[in-house]
LUMKOLGU-244938 format. One record per residue: residue number from 0; residue in one letter; chain; x, y, z of N, C-alpha, C in turn. Coordinates in pm, 1 decimal. Layout:
# residues N
+-----+------+------+----------+----------+----------+----------+----------+----------+----------+----------+----------+
! pos ! code ! unit !     n_xx !     n_yy !     n_zz !    ca_xx !    ca_yy !    ca_zz !     c_xx !     c_yy !     c_zz !
+-----+------+------+----------+----------+----------+----------+----------+----------+----------+----------+----------+
! NUM !    A !    A !        X !        Y !        Z !        X !        Y !        Z !        X !        Y !        Z !
...
+-----+------+------+----------+----------+----------+----------+----------+----------+----------+----------+----------+
END
This chain:
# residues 148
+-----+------+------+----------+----------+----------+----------+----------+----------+----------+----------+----------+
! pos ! code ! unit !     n_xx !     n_yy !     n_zz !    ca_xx !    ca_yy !    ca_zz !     c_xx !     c_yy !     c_zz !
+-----+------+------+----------+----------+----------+----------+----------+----------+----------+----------+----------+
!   0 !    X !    A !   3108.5 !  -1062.3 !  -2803.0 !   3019.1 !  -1024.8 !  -2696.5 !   2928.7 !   -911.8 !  -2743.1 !
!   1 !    X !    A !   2799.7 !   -873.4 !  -2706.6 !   2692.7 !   -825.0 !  -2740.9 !   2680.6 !   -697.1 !  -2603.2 !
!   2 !    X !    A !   2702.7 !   -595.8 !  -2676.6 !   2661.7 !   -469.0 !  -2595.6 !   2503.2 !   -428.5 !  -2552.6 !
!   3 !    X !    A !   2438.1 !   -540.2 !  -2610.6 !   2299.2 !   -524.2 !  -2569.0 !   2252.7 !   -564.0 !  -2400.1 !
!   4 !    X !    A !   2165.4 !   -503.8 !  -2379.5 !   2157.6 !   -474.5 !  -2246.9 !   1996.2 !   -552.5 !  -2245.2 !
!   5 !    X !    A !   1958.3 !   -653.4 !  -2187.9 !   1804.3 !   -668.6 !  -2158.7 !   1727.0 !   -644.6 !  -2053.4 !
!   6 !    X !    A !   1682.8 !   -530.2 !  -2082.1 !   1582.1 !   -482.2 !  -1964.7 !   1447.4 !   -521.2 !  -1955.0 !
!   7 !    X !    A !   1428.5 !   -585.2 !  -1787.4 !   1314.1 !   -688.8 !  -1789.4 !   1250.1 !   -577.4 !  -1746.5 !
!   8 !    X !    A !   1112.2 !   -582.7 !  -1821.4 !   1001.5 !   -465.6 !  -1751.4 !    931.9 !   -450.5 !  -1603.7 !
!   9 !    X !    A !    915.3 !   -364.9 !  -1570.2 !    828.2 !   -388.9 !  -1460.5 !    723.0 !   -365.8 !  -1462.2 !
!  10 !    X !    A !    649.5 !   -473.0 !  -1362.4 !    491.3 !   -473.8 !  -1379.6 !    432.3 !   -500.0 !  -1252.4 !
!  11 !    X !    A !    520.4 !   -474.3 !  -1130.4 !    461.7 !   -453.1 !  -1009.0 !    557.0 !   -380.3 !   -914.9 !
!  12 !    X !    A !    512.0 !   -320.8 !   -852.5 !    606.0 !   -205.9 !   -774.5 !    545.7 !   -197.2 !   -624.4 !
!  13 !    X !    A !    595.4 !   -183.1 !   -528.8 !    543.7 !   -212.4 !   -395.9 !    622.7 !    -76.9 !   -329.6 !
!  14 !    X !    A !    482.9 !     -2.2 !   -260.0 !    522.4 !    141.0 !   -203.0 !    467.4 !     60.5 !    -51.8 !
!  15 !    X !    A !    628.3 !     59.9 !     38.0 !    605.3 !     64.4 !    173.4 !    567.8 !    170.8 !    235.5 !
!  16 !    X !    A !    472.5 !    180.3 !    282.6 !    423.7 !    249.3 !    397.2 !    379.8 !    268.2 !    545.5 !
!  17 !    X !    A !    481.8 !    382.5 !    670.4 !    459.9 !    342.6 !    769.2 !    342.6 !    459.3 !    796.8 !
!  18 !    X !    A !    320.1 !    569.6 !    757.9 !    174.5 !    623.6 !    734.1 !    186.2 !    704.2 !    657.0 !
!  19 !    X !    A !     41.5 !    799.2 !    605.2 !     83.6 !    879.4 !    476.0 !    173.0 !   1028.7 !    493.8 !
!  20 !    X !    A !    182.9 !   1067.0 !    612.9 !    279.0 !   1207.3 !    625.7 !    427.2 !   1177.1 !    643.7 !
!  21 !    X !    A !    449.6 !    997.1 !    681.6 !    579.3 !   1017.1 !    713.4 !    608.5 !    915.0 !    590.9 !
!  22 !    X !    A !    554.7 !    865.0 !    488.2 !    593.8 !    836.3 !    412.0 !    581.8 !    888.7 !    264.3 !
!  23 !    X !    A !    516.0 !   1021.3 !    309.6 !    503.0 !   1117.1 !    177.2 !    623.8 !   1107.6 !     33.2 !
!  24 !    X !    A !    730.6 !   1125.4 !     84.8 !    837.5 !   1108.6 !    -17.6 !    820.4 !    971.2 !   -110.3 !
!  25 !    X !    A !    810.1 !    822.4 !    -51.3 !    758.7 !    712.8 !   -116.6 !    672.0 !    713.7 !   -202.5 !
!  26 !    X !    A !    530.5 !    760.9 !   -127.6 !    431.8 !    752.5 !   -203.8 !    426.0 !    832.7 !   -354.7 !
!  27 !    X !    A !    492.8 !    962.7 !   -290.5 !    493.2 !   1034.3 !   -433.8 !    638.8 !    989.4 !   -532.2 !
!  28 !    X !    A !    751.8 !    911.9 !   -521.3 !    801.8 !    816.2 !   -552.5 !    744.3 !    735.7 !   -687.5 !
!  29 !    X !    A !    702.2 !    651.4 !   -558.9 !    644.6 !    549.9 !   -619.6 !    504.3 !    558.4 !   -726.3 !
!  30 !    X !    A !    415.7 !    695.3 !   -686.3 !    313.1 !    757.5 !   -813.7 !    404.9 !    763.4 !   -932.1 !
!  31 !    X !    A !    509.4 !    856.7 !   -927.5 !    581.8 !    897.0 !  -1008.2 !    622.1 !    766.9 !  -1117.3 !
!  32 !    X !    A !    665.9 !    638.8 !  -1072.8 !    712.5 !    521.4 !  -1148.9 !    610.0 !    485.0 !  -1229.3 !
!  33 !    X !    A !    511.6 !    456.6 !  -1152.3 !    409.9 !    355.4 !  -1133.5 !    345.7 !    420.7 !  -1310.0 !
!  34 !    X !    A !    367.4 !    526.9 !  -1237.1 !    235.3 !    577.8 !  -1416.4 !    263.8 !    559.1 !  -1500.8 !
!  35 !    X !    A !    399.2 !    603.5 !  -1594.7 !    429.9 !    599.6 !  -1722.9 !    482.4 !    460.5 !  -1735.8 !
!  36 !    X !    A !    455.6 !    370.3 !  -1611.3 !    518.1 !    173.1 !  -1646.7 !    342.6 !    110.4 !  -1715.3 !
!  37 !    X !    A !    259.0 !    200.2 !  -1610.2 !    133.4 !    141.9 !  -1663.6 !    159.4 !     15.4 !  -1552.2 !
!  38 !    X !    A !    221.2 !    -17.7 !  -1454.0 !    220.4 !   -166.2 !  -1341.2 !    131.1 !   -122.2 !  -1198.6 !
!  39 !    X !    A !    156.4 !   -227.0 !  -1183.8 !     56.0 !   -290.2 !  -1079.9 !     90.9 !   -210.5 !   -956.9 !
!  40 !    X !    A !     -7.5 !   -136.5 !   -893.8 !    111.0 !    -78.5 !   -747.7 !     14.4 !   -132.3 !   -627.1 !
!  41 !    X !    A !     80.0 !   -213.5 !   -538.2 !     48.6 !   -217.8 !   -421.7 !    106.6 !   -115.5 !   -286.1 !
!  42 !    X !    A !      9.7 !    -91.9 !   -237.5 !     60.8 !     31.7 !   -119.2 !     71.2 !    -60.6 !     15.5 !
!  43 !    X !    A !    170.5 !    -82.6 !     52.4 !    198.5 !   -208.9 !    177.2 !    231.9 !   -110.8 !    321.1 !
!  44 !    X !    A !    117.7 !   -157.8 !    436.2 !    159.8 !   -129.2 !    588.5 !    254.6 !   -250.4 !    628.2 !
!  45 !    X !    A !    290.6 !   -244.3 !    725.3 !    338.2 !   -362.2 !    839.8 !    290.4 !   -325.2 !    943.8 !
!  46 !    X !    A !    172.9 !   -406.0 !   1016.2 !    164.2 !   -378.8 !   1159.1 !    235.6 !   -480.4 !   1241.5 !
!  47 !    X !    A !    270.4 !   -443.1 !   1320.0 !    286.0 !   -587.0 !   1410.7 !    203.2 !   -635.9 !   1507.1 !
!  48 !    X !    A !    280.7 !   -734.6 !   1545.7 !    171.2 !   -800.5 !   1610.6 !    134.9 !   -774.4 !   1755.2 !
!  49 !    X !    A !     19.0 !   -817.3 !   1825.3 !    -64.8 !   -745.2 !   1916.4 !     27.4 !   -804.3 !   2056.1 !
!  50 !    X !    A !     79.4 !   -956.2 !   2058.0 !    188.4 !  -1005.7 !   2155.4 !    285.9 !   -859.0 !   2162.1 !
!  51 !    X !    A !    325.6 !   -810.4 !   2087.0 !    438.3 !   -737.4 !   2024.4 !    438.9 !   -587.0 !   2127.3 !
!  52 !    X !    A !    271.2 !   -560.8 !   2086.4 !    219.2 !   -410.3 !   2146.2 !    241.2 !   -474.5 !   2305.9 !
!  53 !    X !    A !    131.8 !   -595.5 !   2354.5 !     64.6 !   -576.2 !   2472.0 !    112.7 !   -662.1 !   2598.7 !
!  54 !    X !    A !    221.4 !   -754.2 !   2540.0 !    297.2 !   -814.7 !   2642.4 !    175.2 !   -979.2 !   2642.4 !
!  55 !    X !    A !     87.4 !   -959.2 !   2627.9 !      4.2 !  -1068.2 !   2614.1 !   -149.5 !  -1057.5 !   2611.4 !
!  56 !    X !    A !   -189.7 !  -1103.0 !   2648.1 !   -343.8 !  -1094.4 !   2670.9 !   -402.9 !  -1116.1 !   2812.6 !
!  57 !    X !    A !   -518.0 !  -1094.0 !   2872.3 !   -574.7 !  -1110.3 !   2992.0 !   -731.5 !  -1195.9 !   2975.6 !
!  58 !    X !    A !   -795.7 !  -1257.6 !   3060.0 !   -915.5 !  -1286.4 !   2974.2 !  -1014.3 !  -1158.9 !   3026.7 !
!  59 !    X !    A !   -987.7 !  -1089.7 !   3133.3 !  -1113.3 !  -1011.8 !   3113.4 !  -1124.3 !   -883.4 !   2986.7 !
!  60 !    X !    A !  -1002.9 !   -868.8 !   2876.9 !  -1056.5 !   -794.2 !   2749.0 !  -1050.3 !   -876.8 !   2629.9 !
!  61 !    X !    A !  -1043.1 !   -805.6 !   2504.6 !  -1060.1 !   -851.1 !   2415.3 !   -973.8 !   -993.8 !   2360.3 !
!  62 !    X !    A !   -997.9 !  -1084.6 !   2287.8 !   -872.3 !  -1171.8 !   2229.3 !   -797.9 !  -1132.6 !   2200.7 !
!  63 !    X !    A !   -666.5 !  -1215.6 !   2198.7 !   -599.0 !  -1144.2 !   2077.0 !   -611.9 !  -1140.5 !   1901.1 !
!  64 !    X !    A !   -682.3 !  -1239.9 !   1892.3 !   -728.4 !  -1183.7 !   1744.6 !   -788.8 !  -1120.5 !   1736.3 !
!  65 !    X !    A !   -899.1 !  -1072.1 !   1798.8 !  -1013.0 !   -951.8 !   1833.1 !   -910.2 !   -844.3 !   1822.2 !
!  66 !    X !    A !   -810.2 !   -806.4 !   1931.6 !   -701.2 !   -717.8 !   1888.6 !   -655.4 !   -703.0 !   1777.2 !
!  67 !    X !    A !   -627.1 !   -795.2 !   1722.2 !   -509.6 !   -814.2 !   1626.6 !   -586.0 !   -776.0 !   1487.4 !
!  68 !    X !    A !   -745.2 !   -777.5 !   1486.5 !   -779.9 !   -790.8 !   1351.2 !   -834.6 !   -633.3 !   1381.4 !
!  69 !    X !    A !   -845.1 !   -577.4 !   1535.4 !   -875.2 !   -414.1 !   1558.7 !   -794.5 !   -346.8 !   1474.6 !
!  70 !    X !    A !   -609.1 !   -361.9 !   1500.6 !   -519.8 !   -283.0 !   1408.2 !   -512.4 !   -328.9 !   1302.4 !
!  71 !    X !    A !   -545.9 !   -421.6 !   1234.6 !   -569.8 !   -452.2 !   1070.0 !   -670.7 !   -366.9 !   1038.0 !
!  72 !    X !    A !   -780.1 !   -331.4 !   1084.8 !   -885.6 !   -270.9 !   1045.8 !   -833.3 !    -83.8 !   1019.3 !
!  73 !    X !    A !   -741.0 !    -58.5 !   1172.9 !   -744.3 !     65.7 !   1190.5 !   -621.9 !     86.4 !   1083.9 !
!  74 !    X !    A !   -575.7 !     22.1 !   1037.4 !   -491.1 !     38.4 !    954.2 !   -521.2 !     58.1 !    818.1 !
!  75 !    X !    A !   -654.2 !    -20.7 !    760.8 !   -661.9 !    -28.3 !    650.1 !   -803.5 !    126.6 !    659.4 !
!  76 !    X !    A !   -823.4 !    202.8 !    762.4 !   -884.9 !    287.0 !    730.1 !   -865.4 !    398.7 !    683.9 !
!  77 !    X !    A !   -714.9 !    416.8 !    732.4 !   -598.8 !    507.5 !    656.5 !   -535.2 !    494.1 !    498.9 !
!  78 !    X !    A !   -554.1 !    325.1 !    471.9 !   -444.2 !    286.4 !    368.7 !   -538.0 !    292.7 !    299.7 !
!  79 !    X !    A !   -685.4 !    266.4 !    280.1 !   -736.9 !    186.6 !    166.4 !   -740.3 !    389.2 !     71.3 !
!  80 !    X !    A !   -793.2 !    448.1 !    142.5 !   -818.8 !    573.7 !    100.5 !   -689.7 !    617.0 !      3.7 !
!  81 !    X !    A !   -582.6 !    576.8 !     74.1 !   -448.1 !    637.1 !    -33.4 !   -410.0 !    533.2 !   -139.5 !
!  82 !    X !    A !   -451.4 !    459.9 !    -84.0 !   -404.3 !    383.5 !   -210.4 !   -514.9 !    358.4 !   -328.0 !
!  83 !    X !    A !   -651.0 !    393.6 !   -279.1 !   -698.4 !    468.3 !   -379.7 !   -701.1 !    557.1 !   -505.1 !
!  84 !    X !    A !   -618.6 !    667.4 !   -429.5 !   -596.0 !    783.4 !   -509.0 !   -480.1 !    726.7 !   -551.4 !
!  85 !    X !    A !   -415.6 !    651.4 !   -530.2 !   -291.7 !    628.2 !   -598.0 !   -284.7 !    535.8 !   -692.9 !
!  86 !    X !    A !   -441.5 !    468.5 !   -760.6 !   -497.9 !    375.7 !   -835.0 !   -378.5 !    232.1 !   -750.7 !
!  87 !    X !    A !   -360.6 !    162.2 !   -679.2 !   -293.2 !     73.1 !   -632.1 !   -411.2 !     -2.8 !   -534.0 !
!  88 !    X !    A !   -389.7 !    -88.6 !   -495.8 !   -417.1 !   -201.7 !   -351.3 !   -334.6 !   -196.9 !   -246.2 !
!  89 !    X !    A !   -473.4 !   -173.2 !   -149.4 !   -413.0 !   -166.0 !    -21.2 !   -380.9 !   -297.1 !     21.3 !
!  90 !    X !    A !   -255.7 !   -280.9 !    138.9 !   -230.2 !   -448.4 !    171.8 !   -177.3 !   -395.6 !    325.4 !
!  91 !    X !    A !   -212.4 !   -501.2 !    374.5 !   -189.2 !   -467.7 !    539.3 !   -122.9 !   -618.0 !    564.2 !
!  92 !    X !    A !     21.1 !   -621.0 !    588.4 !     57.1 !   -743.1 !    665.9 !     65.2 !   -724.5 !    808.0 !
!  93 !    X !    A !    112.7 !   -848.4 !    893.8 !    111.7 !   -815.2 !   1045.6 !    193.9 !   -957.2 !   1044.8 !
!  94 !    X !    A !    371.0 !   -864.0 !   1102.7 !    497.6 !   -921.7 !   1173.3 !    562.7 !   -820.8 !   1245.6 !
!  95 !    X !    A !    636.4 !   -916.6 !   1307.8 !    731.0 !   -830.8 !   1404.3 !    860.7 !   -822.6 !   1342.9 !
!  96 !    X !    A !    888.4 !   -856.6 !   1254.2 !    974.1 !   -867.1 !   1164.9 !    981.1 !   -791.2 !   1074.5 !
!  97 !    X !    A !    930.5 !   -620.4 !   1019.5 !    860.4 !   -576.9 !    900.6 !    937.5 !   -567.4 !    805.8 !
!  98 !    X !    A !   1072.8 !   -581.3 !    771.6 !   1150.4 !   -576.9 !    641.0 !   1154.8 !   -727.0 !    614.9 !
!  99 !    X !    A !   1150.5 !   -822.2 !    676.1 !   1156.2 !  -1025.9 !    641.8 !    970.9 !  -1021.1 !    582.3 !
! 100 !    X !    A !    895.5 !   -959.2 !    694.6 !    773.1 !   -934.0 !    631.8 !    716.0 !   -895.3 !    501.4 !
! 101 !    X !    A !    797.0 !   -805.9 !    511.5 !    748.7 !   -730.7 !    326.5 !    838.2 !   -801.6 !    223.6 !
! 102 !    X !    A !    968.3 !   -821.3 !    250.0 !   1034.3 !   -906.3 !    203.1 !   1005.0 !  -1065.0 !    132.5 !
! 103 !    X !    A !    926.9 !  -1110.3 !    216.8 !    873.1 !  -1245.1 !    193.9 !    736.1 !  -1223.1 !     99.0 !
! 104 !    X !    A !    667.4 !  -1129.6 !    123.5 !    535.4 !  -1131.6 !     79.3 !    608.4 !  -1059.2 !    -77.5 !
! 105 !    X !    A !    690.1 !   -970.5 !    -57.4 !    739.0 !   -953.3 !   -250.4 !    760.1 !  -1066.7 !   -301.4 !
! 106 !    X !    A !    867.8 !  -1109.4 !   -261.3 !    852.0 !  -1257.3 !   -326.8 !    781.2 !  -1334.5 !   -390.4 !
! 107 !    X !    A !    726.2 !  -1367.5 !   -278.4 !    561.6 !  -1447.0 !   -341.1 !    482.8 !  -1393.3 !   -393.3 !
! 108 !    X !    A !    484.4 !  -1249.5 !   -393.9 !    386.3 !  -1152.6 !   -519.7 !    487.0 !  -1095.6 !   -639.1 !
! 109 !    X !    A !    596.8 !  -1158.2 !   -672.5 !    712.0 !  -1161.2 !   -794.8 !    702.4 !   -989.2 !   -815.0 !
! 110 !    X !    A !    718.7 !   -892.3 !   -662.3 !    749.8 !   -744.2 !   -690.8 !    863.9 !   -764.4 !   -772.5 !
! 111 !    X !    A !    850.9 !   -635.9 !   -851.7 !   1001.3 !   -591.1 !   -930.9 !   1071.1 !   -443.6 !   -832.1 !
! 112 !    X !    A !   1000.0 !   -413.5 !   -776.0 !   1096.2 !   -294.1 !   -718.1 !    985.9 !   -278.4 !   -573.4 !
! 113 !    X !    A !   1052.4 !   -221.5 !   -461.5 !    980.4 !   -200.2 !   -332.9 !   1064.1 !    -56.5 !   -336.8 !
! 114 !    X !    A !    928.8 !     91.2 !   -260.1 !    985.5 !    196.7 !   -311.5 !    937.4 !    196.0 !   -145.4 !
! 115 !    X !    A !   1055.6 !    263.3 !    -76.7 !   1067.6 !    324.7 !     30.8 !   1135.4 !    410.8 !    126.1 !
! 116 !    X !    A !   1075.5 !    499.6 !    235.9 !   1160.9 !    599.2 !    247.9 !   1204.7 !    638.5 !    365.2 !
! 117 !    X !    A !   1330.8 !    614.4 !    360.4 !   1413.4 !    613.1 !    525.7 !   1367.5 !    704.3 !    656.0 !
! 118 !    X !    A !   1431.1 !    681.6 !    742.2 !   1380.8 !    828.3 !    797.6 !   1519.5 !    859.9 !    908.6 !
! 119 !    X !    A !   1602.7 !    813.8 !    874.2 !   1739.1 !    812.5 !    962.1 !   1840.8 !    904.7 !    805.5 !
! 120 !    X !    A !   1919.3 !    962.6 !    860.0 !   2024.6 !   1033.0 !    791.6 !   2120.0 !    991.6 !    779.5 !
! 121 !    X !    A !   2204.4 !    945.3 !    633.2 !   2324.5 !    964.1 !    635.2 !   2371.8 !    774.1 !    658.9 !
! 122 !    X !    A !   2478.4 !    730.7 !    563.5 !   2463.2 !    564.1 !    597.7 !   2507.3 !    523.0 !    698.0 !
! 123 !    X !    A !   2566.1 !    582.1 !    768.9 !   2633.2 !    504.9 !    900.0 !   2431.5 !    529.2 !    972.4 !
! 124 !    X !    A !   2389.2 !    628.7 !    978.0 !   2246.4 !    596.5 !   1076.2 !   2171.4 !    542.1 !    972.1 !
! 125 !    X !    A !   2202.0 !    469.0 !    897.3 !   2112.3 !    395.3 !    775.8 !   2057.3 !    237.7 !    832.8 !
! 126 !    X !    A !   2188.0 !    275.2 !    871.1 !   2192.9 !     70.1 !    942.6 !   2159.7 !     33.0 !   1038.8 !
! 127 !    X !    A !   2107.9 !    -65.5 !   1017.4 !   2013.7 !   -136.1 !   1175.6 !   1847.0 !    -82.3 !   1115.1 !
! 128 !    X !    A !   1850.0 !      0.0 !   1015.7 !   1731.1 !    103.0 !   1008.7 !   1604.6 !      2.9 !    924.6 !
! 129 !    X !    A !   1489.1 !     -5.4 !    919.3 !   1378.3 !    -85.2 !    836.7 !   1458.7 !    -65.6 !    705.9 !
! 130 !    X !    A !   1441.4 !     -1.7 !    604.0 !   1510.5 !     44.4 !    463.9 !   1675.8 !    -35.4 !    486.7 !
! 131 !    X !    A !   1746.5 !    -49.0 !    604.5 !   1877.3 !   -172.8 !    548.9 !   1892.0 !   -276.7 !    556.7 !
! 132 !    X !    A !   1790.7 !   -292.6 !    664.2 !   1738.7 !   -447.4 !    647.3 !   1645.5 !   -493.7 !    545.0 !
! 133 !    X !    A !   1581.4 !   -443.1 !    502.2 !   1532.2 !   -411.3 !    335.6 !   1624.3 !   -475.3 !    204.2 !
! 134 !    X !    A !   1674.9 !   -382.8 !    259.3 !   1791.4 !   -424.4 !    139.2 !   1837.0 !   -553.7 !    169.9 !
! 135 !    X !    A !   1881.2 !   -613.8 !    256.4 !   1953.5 !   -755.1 !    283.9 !   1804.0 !   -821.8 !    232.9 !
! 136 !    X !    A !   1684.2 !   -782.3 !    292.3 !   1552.5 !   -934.4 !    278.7 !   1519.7 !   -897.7 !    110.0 !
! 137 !    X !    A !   1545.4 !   -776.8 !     80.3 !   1409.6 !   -811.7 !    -46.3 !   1448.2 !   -865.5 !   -171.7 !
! 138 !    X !    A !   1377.4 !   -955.1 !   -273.5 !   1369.6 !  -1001.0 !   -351.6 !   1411.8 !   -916.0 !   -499.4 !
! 139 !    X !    A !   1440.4 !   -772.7 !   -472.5 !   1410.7 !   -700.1 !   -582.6 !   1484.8 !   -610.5 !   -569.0 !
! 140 !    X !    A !   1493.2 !   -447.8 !   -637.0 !   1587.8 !   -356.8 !   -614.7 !   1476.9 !   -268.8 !   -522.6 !
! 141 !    X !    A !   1548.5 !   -212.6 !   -456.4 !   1493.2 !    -62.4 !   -338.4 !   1493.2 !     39.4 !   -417.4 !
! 142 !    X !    A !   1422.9 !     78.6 !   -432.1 !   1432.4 !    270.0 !   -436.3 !   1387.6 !    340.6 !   -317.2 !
! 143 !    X !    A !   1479.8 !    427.5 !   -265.1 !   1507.8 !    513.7 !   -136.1 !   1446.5 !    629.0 !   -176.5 !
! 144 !    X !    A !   1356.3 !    697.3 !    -76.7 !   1326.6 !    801.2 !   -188.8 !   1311.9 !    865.4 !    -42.5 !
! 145 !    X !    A !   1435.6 !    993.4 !    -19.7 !   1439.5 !   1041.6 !    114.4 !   1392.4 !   1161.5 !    125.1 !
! 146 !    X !    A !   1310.5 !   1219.7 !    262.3 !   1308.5 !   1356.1 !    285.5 !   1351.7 !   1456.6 !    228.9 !
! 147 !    X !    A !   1340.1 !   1545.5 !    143.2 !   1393.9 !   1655.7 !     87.1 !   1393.0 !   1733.2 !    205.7 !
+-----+------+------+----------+----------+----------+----------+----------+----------+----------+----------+----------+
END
């Protein structure tokens, strides 16, 4: 047997983000990886969806895609800027589901690591939490990168 170890490189890394002050720890995380791999970083929101916010729609306001593409927009006016500076792509999905959400979309974008950062203490309040359902959906390894 062979003590050699093969380590597959990484070349895409996915920093979840639910905005930039409360996901400060991630982002700077995930800068931290991202540089000396030289990979691909996508900076990922989850919004959900506008059924989700508004109980439904009415016809005297907007559609709901009219809605729905409002918080895609207001979302990406925050994200595109950081993920800028963070040389990465902004990506805005929209489920009600946001760990099966990001989960599914790594997948199909062959992430090697999703870097994100709890906001519950301690593992018993870990669970039930976005970041442990994370762990059960995603395709790849987590890095937790918590509140100091």
């Amino acid at each position: 047997m062979s003590n050699d170890i093969a380590l597959e490189p990484i070349h895409h890394i996915v920093c979840a983000v639910e905005s930039e002050e409360a996901s400060a720890p991630a982002i700077a995380e995930a800068a931290r990886i991202t540089v000396p791999l030289n990979a691909r970083l996508s900076v990922v929101h989850i919004c959900g969806t506008v059924a989700r916010f508004s109980g439904g729609t009415t016809t005297r306001g907007p559609s709901a895609e009219q809605l729905q593409d409002e918080l895609v927009a207001d979302a990406h006016r925050w994200l595109d800027p950081l993920a800028q500076r963070m040389n990465g792509e902004a990506i805005v999905l929209v489920g009600d589901l946001p760990a099966r959400t990001l989960g599914d979309w790594a997948r199909e974008q062959n992430a090697d690591m999703i870097v994100v950062c709890p906001h519950r203490r301690g593992l018993a309040k870990l669970l039930g939490s976005f970041a442990a359902e994370l762990v059960r959906e995603a395709p790849c390894p987590i890095v937790l990168a918590p509140h100091r």
